[in-house]
DRENPA-167375 format. One record per residue: x, y, z of N, C-alpha, C in turn; residue in three letters. Coordinates in steps of 0.1 Angstrom, whole numbers, plus 2048, in hexadecimal, padded with zeros to 3 digits. Example, Ala and Ser with C-alpha at 12.3 -4.5 7.8 and 13.67 -1.06 7.14 Angstrom:
2
8847C784E87B7D384E8847DF84EALA
8807EA8478897F584788180084FSER
% end
This chain:
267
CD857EC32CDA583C40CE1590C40UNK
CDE595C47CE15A5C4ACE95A7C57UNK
CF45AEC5ACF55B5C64CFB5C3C64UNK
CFE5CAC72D035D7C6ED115E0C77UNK
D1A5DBC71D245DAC79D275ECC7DUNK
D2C5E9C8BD2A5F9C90D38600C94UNK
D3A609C95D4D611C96D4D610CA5UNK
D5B618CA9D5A617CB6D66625CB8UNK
D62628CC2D70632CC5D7B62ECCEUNK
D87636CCED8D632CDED9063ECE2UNK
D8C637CF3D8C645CFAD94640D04UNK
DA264BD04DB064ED05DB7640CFEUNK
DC6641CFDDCC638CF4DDA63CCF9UNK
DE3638CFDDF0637D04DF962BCFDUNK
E04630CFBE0D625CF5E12625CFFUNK
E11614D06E1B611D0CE2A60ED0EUNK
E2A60BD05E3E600D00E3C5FACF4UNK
E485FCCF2E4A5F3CE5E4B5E7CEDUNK
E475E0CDDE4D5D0CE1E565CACD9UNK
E5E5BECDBE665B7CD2E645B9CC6UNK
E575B5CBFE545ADCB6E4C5C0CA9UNK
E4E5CBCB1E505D4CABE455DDCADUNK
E3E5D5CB0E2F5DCCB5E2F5DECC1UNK
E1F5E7CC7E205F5CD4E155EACD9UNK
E1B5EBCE9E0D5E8CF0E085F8CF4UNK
DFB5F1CF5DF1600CF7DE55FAD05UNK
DE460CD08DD860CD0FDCC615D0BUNK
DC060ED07DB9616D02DA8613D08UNK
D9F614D04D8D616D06D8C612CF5UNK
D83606CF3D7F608CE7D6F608CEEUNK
D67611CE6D5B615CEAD53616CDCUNK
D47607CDDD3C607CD0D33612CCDUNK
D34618CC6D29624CC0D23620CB5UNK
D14626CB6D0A622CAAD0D628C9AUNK
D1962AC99D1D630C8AD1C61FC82UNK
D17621C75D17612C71D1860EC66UNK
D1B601C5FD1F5FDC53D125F3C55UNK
D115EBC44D055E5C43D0F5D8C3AUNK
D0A5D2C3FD115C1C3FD065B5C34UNK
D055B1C2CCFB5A7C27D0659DC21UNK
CFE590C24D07585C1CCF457CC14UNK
CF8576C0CCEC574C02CF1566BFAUNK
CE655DBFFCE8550BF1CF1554BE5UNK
CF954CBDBCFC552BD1D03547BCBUNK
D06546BBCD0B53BBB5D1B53DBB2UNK
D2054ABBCD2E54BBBCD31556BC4UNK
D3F555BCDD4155DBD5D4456BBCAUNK
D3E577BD2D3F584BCBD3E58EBD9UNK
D4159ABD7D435A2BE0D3D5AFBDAUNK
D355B9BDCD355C4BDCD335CDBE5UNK
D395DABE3D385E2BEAD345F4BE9UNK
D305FABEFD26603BEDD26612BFCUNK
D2361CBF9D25628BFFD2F62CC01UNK
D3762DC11D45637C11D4E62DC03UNK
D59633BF8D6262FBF4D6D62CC01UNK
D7561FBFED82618C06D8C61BBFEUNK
D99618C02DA7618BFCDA760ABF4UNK
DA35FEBF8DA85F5BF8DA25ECBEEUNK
DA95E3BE3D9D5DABDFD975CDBE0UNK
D8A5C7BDCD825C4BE1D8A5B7BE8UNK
D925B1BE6D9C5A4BE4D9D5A8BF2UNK
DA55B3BF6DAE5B8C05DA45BEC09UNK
D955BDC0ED885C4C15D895BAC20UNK
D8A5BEC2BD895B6C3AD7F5B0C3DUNK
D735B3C35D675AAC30D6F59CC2AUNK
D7259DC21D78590C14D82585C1EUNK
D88591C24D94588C2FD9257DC37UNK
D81586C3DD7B57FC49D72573C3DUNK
D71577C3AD6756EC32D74560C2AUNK
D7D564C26D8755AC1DD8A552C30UNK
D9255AC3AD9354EC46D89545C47UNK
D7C549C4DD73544C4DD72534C46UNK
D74537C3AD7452EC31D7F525C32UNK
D87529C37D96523C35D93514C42UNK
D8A517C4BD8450EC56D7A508C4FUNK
D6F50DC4FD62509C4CD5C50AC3EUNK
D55504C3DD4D501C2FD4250AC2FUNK
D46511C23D3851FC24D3251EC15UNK
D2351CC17D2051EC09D1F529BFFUNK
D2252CBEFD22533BE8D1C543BEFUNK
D2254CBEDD16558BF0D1A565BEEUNK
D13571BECD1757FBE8D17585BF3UNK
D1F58BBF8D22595C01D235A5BF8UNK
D1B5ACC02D185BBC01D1D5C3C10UNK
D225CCC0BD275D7C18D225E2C10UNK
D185EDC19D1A5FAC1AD23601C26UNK
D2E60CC20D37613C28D2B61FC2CUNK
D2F622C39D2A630C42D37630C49UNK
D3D625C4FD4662AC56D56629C4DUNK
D5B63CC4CD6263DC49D73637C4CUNK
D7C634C3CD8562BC40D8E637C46UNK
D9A632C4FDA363CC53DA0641C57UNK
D99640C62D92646C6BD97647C7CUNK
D9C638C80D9C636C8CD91632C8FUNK
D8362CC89D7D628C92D7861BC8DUNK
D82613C89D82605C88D725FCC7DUNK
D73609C73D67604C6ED6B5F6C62UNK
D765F4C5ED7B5E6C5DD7D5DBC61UNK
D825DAC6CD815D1C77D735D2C7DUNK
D675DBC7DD605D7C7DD565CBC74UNK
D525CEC68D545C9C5FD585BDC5FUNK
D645B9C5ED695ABC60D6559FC69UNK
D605A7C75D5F5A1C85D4D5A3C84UNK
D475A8C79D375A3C78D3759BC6DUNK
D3F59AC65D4058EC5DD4257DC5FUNK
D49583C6BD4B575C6ED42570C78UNK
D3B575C7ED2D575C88D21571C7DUNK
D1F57AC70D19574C69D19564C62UNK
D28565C62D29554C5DD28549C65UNK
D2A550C74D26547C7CD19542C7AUNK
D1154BC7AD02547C78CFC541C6CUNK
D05547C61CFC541C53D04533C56UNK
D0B52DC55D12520C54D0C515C5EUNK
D0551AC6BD03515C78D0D50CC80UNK
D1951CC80D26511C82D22513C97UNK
D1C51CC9ED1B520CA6D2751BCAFUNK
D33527CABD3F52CCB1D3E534CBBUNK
D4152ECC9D4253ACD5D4B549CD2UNK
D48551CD8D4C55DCD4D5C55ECD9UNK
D5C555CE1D6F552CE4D7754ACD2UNK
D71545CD1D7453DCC3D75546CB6UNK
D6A553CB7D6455ACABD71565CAEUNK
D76566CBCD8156FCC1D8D56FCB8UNK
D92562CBDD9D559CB8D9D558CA9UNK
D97559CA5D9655BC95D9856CC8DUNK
D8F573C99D90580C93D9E589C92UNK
DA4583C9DDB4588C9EDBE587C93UNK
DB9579C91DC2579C81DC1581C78UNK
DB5589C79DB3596C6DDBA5A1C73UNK
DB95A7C82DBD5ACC84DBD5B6C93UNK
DC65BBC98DC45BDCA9DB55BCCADUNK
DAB5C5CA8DA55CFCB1D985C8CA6UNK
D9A5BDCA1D8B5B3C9AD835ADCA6UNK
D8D5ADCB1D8659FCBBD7A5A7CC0UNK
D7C5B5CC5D7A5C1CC7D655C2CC3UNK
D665BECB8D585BECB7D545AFCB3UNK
D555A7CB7D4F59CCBCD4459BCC8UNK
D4959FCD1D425A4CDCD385AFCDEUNK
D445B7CD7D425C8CDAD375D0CE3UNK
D425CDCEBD3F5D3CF7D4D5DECFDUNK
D485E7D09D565F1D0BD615E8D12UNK
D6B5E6D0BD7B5E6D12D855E9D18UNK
D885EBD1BD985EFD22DA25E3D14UNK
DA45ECD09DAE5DFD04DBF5E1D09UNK
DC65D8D07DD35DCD0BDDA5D3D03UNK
DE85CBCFFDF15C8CF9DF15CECECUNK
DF05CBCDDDF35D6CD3DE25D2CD0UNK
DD85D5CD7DCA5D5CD8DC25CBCD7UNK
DC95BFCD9DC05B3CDCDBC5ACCE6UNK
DC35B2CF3DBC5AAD01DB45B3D06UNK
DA95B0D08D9B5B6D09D985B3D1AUNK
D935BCD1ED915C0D2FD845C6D32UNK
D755BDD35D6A5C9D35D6E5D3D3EUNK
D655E1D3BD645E9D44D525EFD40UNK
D4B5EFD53D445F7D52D40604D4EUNK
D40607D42D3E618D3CD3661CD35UNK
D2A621D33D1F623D2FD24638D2AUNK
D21636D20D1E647D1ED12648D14UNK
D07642D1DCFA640D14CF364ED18UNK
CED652D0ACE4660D0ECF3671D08UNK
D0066FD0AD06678CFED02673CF0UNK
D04681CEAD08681CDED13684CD7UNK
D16679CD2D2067ACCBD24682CBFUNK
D31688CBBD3368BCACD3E688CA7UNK
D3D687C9DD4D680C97D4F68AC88UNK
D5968FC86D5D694C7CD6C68EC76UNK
D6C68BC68D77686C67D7F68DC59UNK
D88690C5AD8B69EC50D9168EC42UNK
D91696C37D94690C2CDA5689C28UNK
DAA681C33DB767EC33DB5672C3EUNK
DBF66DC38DC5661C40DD165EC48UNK
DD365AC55DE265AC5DDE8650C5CUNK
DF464DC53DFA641C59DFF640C65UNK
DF862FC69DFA628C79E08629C79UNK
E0E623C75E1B61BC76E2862FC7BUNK
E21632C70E2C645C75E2864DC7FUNK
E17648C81E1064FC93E18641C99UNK
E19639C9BE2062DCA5E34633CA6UNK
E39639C98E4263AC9BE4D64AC9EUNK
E3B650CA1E3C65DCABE4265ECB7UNK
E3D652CBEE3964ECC9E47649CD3UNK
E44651CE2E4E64DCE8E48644CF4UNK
E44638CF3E3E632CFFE41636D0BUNK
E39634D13E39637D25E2C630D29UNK
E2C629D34E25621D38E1E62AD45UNK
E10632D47E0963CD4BE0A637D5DUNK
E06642D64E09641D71DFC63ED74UNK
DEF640D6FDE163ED6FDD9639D68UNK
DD762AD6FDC9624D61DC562BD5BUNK
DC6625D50DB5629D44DAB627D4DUNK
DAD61DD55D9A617D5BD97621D66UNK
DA2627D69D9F62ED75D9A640D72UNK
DA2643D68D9C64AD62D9064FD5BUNK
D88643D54D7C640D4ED7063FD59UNK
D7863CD66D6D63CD72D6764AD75UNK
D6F652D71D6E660D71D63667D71UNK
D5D674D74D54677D6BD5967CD5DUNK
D4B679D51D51683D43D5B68FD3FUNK
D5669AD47D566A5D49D676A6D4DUNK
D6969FD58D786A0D5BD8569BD4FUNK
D7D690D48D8B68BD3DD8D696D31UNK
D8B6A0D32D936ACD29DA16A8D2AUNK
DA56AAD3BDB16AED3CDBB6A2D3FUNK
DB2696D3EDB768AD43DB867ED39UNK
DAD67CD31DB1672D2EDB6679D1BUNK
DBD671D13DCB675D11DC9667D05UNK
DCB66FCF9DD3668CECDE066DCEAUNK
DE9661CECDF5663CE9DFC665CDBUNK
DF0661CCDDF7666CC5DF0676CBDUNK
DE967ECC6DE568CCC4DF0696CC0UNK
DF9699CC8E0569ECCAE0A69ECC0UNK
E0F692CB6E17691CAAE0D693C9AUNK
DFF68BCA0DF668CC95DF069CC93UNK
DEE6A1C9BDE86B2C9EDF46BBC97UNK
DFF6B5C95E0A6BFC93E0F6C0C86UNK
E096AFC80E0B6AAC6FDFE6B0C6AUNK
DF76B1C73DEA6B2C69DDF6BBC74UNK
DE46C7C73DDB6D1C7BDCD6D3C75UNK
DC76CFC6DDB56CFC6EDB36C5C7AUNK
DB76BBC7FDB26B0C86DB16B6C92UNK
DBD6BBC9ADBE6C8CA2DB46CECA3UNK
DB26DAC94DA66E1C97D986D8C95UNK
D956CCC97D8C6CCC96D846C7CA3UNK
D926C3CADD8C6C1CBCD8C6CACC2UNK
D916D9CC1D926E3CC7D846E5CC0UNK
D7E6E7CB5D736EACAFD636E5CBDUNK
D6B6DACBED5C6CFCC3D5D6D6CD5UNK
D676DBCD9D6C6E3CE6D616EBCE6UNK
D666F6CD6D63702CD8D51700CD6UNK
D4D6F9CD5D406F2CD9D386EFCE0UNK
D406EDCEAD416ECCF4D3C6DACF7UNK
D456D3CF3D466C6CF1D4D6C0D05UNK
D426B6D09D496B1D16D566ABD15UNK
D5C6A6D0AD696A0D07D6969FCF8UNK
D756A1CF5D79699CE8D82695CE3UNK
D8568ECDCD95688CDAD92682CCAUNK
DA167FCC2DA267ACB7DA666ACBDUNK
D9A65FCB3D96652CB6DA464ACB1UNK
DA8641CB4DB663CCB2DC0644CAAUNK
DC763FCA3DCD647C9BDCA653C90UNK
DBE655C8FDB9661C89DB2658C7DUNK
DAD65DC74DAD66EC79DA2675C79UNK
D9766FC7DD87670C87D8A676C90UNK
D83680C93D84684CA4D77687CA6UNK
D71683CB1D64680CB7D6268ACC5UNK
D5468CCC4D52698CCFD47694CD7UNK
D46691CE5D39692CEDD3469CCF4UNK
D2869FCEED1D6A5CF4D126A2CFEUNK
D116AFD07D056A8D0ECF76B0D07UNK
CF76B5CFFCEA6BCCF4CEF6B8CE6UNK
CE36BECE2CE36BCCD1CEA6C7CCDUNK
CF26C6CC2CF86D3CB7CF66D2CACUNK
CF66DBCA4D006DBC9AD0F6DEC96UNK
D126D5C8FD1D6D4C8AD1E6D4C7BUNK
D2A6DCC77D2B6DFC6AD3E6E6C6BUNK
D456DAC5FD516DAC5DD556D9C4FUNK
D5A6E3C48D5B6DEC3DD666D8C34UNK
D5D6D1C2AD626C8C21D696B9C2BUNK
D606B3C37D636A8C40D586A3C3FUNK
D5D698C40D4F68CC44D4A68DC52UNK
D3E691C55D35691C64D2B688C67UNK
D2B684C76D21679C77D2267DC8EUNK
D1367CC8AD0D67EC94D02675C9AUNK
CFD672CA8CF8669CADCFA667CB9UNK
CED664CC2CEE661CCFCF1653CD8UNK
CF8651CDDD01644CE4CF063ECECUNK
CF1632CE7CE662DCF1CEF61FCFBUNK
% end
């Protein structure tokens, strides 16, 4: 069985407050895009894992694949089998291509096993890997909010731009963009904002951790002023960096060097 787990952006992202327990509630858009990983699990006479395309940090043991797949098991009875991942979607990115990954693994097991788990069930599971896993169970557009696990549809379609995503050769740690940050709780929804037209969220809708990350790490900076001077309808860097993605209403070219680029139209 195959499947093909897909990234996602967020459009705007606001720390709301700290909480007790150390972590930020947030307001954000996570939004599915067709950038994609390739997922197979396969008969086999012993669990094995490989993996293939973009290089990870991490090894195979600690792959949010293995994670989702060892829970899984920790419930249910799964017969022997090899799992394969090809990487497209770059790690350290901001665009949740791990937690993607995880949260089609376990959609997959639902089906090879025939455990047929409601997607409230496949939810509740995915969290334990991690906030923003539940995220693509569904995957569909959200309004997420608490530290990105309570999930709120919203009507938002940006079908027909094109997308671009450039992601310079570095990585941001979360934890020092989180402790940039001076929470404030916004005077204007995200949802009300997103009701918007495109065109107007230049000046409105708002990553809160741009400011500190643009200042550590000025390519990322230049590279949304880059997608401007493009004349890009909006752009912004996708969670904590360090991706920053640009929508178009035509086709370009794009060319940044020594970065990873990916382009494609939102259906």
């Amino acid at each position: 069985m195959i499947s093909f787990p897909n990234a996602k952006i967020n459009l705007g992202l606001r720390i709301v407050e700290k909480r007790q327990d150390g972590y930020h509630n947030i307001e954000t858009c996570f939004y599915p895009i067709p950038l994609r990983d390739a997922l197979e699990i396969v008969p086999a006479t012993d669990f094995s894992f490989t993996q293939t395309g973009l290089s990870l940090d991490s090894a195979p043991d600690y792959n949010l694949v293995m994670k989702a797949l060892n829970l899984f098991r920790e419930k249910y009875d799964v017969p022997t089998l090899s799992v394969y991942l090809k990487k497209a979607i770059p790690f350290g990115a901001g665009l949740g291509g791990g937690s993607a990954d995880a949260a089609f693994m376990l959609k997959l097991l639902n089906v090879y096993t025939s455990r047929n788990l409601s997607e409230a069930e496949l939810e509740k599971m995915a969290v334990e890997i991690g906030a923003d896993c539940p995220f693509f169970i569904r995957n569909t557009p959200v309004i997420a909010s608490g530290i990105g696990n309570i999930f709120d549809s919203i009507a938002l379609s940006l079908q027909g731009y094109l997308l671009c995503i450039i992601k310079p050769d570095l990585t941001v740690s979360t934890q020092e963009a989180y402790d940039s940050i001076i929470p404030a709780k916004p005077s204007v929804s995200l949802r009300e904002i997103l009701q918007r037209p495109v065109r107007e969220w230049k000046e409105i809708l708002t990553n809160d951790f741009e400011p500190y990350i643009f200042q550590k790490h000025p390519i990322i900076a230049e590279i949304k002023s880059y997608f401007y001077a493009h004349k890009a309808v909006y752009a912004a860097m996708s969670g904590s960096g360090s991706a920053v993605f640009g929508l178009f209403d035509k086709d370009i070219t794009i060319s940044f060097p020594d970065c990873y680029i990916w382009k494609g139209i939102l259906r």
